[in-house]
C-alpha positions as a Markdown table, in Angstrom:
| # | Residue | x | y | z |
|---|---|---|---|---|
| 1 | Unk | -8.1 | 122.1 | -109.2 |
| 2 | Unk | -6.7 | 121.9 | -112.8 |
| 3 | Unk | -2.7 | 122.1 | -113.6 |
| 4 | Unk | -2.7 | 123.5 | -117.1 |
| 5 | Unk | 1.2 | 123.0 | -117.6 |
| 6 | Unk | 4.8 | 122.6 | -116.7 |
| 7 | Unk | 7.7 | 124.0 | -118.8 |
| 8 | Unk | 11.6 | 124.4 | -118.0 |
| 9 | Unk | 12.0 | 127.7 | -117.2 |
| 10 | Unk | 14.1 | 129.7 | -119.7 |
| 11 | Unk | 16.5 | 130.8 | -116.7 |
| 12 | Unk | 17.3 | 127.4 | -116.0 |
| 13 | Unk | 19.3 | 127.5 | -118.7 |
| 14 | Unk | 22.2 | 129.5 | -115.8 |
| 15 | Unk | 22.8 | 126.2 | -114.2 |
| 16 | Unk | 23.5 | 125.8 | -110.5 |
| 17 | Unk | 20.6 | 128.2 | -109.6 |
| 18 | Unk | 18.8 | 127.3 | -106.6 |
| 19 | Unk | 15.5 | 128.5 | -104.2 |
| 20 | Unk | 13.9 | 130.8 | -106.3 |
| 21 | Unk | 11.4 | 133.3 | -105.2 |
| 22 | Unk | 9.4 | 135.4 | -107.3 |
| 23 | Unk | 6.8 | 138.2 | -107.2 |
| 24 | Unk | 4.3 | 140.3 | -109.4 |
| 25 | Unk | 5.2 | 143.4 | -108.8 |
| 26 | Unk | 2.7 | 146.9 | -109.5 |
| 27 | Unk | 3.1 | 147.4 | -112.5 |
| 28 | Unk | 2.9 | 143.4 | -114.2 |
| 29 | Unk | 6.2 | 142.4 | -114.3 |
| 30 | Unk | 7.7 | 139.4 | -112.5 |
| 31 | Unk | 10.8 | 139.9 | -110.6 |
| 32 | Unk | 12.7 | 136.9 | -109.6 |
| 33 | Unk | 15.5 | 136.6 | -107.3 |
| 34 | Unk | 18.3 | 133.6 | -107.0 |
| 35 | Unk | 21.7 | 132.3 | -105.8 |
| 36 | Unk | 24.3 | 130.7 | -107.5 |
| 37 | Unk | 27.6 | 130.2 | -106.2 |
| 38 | Unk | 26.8 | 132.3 | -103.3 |
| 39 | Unk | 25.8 | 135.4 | -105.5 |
| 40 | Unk | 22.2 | 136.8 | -104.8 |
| 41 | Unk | 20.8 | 137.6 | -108.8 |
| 42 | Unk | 17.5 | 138.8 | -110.3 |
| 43 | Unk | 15.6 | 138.2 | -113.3 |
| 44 | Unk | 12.7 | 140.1 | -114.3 |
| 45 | Unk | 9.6 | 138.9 | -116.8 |
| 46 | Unk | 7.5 | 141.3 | -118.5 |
| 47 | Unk | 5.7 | 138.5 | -120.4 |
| 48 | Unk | 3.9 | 136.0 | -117.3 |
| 49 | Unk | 7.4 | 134.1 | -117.2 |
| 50 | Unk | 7.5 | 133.2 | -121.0 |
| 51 | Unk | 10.6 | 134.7 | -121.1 |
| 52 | Unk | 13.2 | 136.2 | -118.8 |
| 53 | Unk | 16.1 | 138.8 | -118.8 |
| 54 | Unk | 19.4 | 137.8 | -118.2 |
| 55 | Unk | 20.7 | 137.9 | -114.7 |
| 56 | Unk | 21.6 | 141.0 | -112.7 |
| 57 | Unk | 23.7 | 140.4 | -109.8 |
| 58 | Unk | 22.6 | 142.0 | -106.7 |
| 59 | Unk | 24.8 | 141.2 | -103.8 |
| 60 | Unk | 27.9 | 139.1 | -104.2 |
| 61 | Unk | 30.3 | 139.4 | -100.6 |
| 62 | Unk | 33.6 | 137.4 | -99.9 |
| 63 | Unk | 31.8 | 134.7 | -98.4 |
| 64 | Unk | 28.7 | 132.6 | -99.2 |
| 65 | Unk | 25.2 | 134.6 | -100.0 |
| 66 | Unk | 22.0 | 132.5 | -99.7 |
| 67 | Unk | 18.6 | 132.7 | -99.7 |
| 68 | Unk | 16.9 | 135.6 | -101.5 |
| 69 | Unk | 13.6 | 136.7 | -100.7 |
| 70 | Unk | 11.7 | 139.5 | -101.7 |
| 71 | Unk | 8.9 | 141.7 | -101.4 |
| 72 | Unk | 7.5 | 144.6 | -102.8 |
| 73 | Unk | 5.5 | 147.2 | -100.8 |
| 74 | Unk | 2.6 | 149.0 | -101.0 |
| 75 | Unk | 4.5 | 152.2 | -100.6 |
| 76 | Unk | 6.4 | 150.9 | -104.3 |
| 77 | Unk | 9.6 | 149.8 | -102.5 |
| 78 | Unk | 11.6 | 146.6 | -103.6 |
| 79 | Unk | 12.9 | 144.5 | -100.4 |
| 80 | Unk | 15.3 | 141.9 | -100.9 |
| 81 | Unk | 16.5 | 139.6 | -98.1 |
| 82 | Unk | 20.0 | 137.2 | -97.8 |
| 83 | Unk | 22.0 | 136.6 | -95.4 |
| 84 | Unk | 25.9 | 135.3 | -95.5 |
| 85 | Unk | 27.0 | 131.7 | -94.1 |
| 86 | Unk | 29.6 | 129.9 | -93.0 |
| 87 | Unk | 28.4 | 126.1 | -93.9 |
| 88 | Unk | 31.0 | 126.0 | -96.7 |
| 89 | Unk | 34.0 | 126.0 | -94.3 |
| 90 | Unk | 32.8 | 122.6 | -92.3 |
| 91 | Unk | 32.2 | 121.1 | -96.0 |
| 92 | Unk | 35.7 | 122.0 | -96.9 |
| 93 | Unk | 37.4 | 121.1 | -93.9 |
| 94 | Unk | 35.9 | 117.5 | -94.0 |
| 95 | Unk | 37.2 | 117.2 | -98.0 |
| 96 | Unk | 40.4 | 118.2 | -97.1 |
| 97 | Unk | 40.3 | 115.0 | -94.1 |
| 98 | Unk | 39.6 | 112.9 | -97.0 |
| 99 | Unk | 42.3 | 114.2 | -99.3 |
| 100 | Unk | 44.2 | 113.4 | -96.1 |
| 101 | Unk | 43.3 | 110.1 | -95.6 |
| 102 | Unk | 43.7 | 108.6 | -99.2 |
| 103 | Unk | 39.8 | 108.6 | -99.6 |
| 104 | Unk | 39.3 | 107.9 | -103.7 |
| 105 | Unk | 36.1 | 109.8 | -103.1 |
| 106 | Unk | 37.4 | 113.1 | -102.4 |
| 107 | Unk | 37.4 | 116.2 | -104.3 |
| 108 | Unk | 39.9 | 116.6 | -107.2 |
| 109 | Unk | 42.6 | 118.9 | -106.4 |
| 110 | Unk | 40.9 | 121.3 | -109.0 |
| 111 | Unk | 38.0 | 121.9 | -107.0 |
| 112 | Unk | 40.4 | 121.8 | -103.5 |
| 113 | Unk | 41.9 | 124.8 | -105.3 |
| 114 | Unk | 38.7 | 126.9 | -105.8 |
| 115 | Unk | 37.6 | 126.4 | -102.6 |
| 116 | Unk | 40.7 | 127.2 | -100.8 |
| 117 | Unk | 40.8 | 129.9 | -102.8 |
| 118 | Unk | 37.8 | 131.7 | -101.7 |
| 119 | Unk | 38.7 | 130.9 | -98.1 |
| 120 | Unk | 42.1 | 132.8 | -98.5 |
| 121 | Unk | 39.7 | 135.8 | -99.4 |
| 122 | Unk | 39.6 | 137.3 | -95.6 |
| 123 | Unk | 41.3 | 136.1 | -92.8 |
| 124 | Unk | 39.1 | 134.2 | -90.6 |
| 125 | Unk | 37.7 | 137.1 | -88.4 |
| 126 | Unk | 36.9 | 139.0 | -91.1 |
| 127 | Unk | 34.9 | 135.9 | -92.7 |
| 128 | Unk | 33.1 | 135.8 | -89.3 |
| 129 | Unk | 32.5 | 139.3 | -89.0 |
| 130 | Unk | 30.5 | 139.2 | -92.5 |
| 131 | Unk | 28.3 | 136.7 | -91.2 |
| 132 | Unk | 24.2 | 138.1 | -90.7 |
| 133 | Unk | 21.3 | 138.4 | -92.0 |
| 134 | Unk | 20.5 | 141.6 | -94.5 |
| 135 | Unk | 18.4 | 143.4 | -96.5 |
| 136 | Unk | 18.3 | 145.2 | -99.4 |
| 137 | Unk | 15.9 | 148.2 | -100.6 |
| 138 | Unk | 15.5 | 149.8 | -103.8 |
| 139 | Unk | 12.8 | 153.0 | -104.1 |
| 140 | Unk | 13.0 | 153.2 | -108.1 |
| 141 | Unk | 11.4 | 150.1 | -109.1 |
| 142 | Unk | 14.7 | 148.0 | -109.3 |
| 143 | Unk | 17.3 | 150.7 | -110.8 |
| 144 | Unk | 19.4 | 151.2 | -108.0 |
| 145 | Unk | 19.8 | 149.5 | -104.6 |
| 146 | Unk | 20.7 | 150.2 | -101.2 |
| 147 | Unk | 23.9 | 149.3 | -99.4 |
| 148 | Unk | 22.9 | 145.4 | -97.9 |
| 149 | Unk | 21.8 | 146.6 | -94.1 |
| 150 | Unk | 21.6 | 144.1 | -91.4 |
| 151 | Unk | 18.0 | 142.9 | -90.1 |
| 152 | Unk | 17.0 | 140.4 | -87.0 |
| 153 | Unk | 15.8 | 137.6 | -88.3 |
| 154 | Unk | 16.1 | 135.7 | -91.7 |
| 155 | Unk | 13.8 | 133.2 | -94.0 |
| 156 | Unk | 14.1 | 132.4 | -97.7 |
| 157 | Unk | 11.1 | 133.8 | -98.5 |
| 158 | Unk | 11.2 | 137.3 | -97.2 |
| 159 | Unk | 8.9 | 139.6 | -95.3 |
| 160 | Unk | 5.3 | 140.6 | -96.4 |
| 161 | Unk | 2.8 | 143.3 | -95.2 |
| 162 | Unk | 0.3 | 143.1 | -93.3 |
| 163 | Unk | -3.4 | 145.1 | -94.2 |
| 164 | Unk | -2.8 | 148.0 | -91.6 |
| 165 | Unk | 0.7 | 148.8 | -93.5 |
| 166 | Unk | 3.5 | 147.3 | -91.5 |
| 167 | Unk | 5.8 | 144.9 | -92.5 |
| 168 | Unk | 6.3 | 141.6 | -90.8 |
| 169 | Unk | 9.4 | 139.3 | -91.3 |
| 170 | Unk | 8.9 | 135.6 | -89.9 |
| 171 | Unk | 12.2 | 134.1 | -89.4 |
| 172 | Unk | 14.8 | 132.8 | -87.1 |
| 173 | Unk | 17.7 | 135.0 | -85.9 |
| 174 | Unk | 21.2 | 133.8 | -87.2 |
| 175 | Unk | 24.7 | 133.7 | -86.1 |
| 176 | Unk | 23.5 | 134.1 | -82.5 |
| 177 | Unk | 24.7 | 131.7 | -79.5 |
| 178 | Unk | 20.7 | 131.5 | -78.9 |
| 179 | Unk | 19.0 | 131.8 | -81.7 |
| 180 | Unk | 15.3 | 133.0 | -81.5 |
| 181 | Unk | 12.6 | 132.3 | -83.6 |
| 182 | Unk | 9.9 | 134.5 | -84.1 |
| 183 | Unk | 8.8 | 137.9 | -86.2 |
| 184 | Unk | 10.1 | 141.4 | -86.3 |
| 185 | Unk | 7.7 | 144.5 | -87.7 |
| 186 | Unk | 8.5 | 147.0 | -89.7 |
| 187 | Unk | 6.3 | 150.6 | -89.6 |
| 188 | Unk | 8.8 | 152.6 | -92.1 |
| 189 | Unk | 8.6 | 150.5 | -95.3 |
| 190 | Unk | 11.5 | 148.2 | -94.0 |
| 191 | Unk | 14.0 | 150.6 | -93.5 |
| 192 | Unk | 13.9 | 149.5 | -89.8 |
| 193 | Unk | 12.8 | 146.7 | -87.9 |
| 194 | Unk | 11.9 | 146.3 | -84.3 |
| 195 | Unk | 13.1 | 143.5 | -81.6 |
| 196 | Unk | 11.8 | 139.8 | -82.5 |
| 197 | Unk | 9.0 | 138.8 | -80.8 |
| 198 | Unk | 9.1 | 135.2 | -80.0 |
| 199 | Unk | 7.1 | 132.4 | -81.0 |
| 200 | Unk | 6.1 | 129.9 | -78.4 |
| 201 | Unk | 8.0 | 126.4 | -78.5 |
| 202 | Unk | 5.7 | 123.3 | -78.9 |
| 203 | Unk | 6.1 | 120.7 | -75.8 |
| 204 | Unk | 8.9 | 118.4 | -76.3 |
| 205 | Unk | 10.4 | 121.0 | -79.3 |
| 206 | Unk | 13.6 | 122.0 | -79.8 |
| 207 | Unk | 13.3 | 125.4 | -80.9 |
| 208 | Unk | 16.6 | 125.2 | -82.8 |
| 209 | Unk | 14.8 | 122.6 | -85.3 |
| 210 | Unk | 12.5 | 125.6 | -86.6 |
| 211 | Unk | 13.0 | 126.7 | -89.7 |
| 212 | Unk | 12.2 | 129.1 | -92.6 |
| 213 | Unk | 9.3 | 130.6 | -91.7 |
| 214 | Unk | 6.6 | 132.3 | -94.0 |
| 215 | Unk | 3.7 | 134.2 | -93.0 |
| 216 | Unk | 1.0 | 136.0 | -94.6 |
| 217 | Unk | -1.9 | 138.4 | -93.7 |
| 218 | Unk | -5.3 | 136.2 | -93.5 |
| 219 | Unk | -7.7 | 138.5 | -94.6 |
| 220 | Unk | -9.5 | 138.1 | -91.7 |
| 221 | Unk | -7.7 | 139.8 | -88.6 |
| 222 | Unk | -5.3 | 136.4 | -88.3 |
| 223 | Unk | -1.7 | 136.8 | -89.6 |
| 224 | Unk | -0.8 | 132.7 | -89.9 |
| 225 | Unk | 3.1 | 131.9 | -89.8 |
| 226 | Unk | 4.2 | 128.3 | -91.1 |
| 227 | Unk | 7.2 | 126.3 | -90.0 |
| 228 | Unk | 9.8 | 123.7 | -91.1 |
| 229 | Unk | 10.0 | 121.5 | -88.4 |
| 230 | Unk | 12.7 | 119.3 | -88.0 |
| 231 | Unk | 12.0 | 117.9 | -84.4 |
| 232 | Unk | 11.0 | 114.5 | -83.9 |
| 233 | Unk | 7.2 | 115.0 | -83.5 |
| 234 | Unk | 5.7 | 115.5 | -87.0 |
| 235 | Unk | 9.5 | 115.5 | -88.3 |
| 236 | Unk | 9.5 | 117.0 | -91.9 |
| 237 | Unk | 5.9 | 118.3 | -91.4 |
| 238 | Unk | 5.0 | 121.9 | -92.0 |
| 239 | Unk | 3.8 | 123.5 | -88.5 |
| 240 | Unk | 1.5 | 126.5 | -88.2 |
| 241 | Unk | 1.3 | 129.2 | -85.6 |
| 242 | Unk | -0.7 | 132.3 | -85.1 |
| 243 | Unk | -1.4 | 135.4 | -84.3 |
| 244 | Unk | -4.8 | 137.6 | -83.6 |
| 245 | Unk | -2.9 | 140.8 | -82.1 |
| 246 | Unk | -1.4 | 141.8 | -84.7 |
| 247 | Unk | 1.6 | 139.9 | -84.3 |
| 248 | Unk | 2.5 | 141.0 | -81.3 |
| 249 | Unk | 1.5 | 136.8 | -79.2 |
| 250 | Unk | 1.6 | 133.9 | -80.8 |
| 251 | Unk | -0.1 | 130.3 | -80.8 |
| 252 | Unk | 1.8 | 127.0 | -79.9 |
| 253 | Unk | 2.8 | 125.6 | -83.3 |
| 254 | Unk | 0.8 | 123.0 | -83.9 |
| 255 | Unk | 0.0 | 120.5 | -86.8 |
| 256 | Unk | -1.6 | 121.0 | -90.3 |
| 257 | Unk | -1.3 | 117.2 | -91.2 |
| 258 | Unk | 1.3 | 118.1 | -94.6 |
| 259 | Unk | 4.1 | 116.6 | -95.2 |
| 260 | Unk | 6.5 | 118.7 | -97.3 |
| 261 | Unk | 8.5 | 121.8 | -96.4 |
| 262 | Unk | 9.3 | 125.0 | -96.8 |
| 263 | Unk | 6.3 | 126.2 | -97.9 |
| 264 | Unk | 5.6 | 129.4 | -99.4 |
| 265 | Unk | 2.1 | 131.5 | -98.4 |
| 266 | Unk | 0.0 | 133.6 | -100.7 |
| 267 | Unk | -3.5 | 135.2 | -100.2 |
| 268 | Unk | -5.5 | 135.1 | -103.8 |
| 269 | Unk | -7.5 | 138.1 | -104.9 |
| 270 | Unk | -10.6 | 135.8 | -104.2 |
| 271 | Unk | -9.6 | 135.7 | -100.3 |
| 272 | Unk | -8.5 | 132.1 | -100.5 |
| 273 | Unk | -4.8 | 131.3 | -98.9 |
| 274 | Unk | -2.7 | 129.3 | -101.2 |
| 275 | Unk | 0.6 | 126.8 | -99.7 |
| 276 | Unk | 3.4 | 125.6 | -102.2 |
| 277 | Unk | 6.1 | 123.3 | -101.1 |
| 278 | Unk | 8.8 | 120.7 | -101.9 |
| 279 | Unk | 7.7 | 117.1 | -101.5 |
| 280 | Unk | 11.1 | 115.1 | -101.2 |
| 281 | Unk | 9.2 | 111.6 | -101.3 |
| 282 | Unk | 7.4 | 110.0 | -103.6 |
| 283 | Unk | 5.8 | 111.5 | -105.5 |
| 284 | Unk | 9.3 | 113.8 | -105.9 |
| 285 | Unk | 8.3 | 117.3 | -106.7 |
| 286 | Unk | 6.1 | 119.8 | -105.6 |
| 287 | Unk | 2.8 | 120.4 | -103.6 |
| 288 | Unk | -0.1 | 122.8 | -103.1 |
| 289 | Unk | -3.3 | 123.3 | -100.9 |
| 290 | Unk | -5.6 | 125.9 | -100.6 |
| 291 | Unk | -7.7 | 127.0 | -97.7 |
| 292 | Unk | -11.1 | 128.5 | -98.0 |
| 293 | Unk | -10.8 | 129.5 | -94.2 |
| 294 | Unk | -8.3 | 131.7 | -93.2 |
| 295 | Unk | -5.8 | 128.9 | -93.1 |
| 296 | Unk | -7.7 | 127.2 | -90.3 |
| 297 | Unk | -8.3 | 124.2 | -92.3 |
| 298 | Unk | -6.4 | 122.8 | -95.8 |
| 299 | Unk | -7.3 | 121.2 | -98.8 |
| 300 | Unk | -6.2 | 117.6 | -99.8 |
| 301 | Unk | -2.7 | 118.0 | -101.5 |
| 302 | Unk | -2.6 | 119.6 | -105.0 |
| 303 | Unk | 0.4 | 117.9 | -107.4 |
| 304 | Unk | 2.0 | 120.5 | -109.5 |
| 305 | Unk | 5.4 | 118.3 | -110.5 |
| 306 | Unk | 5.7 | 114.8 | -109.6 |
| 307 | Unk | 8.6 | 113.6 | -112.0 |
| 308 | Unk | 11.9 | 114.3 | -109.9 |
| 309 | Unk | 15.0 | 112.8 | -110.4 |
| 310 | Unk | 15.6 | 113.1 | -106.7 |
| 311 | Unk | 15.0 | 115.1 | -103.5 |
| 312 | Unk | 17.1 | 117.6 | -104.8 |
| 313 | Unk | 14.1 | 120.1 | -105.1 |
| 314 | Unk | 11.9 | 122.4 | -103.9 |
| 315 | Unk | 11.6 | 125.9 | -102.3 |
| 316 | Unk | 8.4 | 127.1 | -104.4 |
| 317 | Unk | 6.8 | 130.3 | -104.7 |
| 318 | Unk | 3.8 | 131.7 | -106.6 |
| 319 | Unk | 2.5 | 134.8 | -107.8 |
| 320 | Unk | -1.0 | 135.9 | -109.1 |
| 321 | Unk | -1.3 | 136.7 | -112.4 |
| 322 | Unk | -3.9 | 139.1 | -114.5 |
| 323 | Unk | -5.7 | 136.3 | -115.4 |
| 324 | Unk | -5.6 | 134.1 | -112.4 |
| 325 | Unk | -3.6 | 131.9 | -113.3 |
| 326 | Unk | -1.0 | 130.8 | -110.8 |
| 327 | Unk | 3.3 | 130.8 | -112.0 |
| 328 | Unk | 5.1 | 128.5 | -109.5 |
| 329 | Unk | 8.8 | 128.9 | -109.8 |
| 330 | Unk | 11.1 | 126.3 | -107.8 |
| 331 | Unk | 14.5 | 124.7 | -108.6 |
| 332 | Unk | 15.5 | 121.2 | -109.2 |
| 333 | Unk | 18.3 | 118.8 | -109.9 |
| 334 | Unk | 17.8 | 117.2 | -112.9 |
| 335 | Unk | 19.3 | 113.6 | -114.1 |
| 336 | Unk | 20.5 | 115.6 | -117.6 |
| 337 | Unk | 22.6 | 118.4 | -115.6 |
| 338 | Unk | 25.5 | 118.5 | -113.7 |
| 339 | Unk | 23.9 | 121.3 | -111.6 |
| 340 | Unk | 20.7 | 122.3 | -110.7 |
| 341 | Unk | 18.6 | 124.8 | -112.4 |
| 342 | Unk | 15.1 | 127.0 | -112.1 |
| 343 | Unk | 11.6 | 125.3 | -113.3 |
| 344 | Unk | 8.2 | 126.4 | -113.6 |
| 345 | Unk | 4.6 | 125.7 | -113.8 |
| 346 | Unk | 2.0 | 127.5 | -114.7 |
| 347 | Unk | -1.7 | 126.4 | -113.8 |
| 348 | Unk | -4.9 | 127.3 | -112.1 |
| 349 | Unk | -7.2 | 126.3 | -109.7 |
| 350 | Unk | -10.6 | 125.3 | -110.5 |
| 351 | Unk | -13.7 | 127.3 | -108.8 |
C-alpha cells in the first residue's frame, strides 16, 4: 500500500466544518456534503478534489442539523441524509450553571447571547417537534432539491445500494424512547423506506452503545454492516455484522480486531472492500484496511494521517477515482485554528 500525498483541503479554508462525506458521482465530479453551525452544505469538485466550489447550503432548520450523508443512485438520483438534534440545549443549560455559579471558565456573555438566541427561535415544543431523522432527493443532478422528508433510521454516512437495485440504510432510529438499531430498504429510489429490521444485540451489549453504522454490498451475495461500539467489550472497536438474505437477518456483531471508529465502507472496482476511520490514539489521525475477501478477513492497518494535534478528528470517506487512485476527505482540529476544518489525502494502494 503506498500513500502518495496529503494536502489541506481547499474547503478547509470555511472553518468550523466538520464529518465530511464525499462521493464520485456519474458523471466525474465529486460532490461533498458538510455541517457547520448546524447548516447541512455541499461542495462539488470537477477536478479529483484539486479545487472546490464554494459552499451551497442545503438544509439549514431552527435547530441543530448534523451529519450529512449522501448517495447517489444508479437510477441518477442524489440522496442526502441529516437529521436535527437537541444536544446543544443540555450544553447550554450546563454553561448557564456555571455562569451561575461564578465559574471563571464559563462562556463569555457574548457567546451566552448567541446561544440563547437561537433557543428563543421556537418555543420548546416546536424545537422538539423538529427533532428526526431526514432525507433529501434531488432528480437533476444537484439543481434543485426535495423538501427534507423524514426516514427511520439515521448514520453519518448515508445509505447505499445494493447489486439487485434497492437501497439499504444502516443506522439507528432517533428521538425514540427505544431506539432500534438495524437497516431499512428502499425499492423506489429512496423515496420510501420500509420498517427497520433489527440487528441482533451481542451478549452482554447494550444496544443503545451502537452507533453509526455503514454498510456496503460485498460483491459476493453478503451485504457486511460495521458498527461503533461503545459498550465495554471491545469498547471503541469497530464491530461487524452480516447479512446473506438480502438484508432481511442479521449476524451477532462480532469483532474485526480494529481499533478506530466510525468507519466508512467502499467496494473498489477491482472487488476488494476498502475501511477508513478516525484513530483518536496515537498515532492521531486516520486509518485504512482492505479486504481481499468479502470483508471476512482485514488487512493490517493502513496510516493515511498520523500528525494530529488531538482526537479532534475523524469521520473519513473515500471515493474511487478514474485513475484509481483513492481521495479521503475527513475533518480535523488543527493547533493553527480556532475551529476545525476539512482535510484530504490522496493516495493508492499498491497491487
Amino acid at each position: 500500500m503506498l500513500f502518495r500525498s496529503k494536502q489541506l483541503s481547499p474547503a478547509g479554508k470555511y472553518t468550523g466544518l466538520t464529518n465530511g462525506r464525499s462521493i464520485r458521482l456519474a458523471g466525474g465530479r465529486i460532490l461533498l456534503e458538510a455541517y457547520q453551525g448546524g447548516d447541512s452544505f455541499c461542495y462539488l469538485s470537477d477536478d479529483d478534489g484539486q479545487t472546490w466550489t464554494w459552499p451551497r447550503t442545503l438544509l439549514d432548520t431552527a435547530i441543530d442539523d448534523r451529519d450529512a450523508g449522501v448517495l447517489e443512485t444508479a437510477a441518477g438520483s442524489i440522496l442526502v441524509t441529516t437529521f436535527t438534534s437537541s444536544a446543544w440545549e443540555s450544553i447550554l443549560d450546563r454553561a448557564e450553571q456555571q455562569v451561575k455559579d461564578g465559574n471563571a471558565k464559563a462562556w463569555s456573555a457574548d457567546r451566552l447571547a448567541r446561544w440563547r438566541a437561537v433557543r428563543r427561535r421556537l418555543p420548546a415544543a416546536e424545537r422538539k417537534a423538529e427533532l428526526g431523522n431526514w432525507m433529501l432527493r434531488s432528480t437533476d443532478g444537484g439543481i434543485s432539491w426535495s423538501a427534507r422528508y423524514e426516514v427511520p433510521v439515521n448514520s453519518p454516512h448515508g445509505p447505499v445500494q445494493l447489486a439487485d437495485g434497492r437501497l439499504l440504510y444502516a443506522g439507528k432510529q432517533l428521538w425514540h424512547e427505544t431506539a432500534k438499531v438495524g437497516v431499512s430498504l428502499s425499492s423506489d429510489d429512496g423515496v420510501g423506506w420500509g420498517s427497520i429490521i433489527e440487528i441482533p444485540t451481542r451478549e452482554g451489549d447494550d444496544p443503545a452503545n451502537y452507533h453509526e453504522l455503514h454498510a456496503v454490498d460485498a460483491g459476493d451475495g453478503r451485504i457486511i454492516v460495521q458498527i461503533r461500539n461503545h459498550n465495554s467489550n471491545h469498547e471503541r472497536e469497530t464491530l461487524q455484522t452480516h447479512s446473506d438474505d438480502g438484508g432481511e437477518s442479521w449476524a451477532v456483531p462480532y469483532s474485526i480486531g480494529v481499533w478506530g471508529l466510525p468507519s466508512h465502507l467502499l467496494r473498489l472496482r477491482d472487488g476488494r472492500l476498502l475501511m477508513t476511520y478516525g484513530h483518536r490514539r496515537a498515532p492521531l489521525g486516520n486509518q485504512a484496511r482492505v479486504s481481499d475477501d468479502a470483508g471476512r478477513t482485514w488487512s493490517e492497518a493502513i496510516v493515511l494521517s498520523g500528525d494530529a494535534a488531538s482526537g479532534d478528528l475523524g469521520y473519513p470517506s473515500t471515493v474511487e477515482l478514474e485513475s484509481g487512485e483513492l481521495l479521503t476527505v475527513w475533518y480535523e482540529n488543527l493547533s493553527t485554528s480556532p475551529r476545525a476544518v476539512l482535510r484530504q489525502a490522496r493516495w493508492q494502494l499498491e497491487g
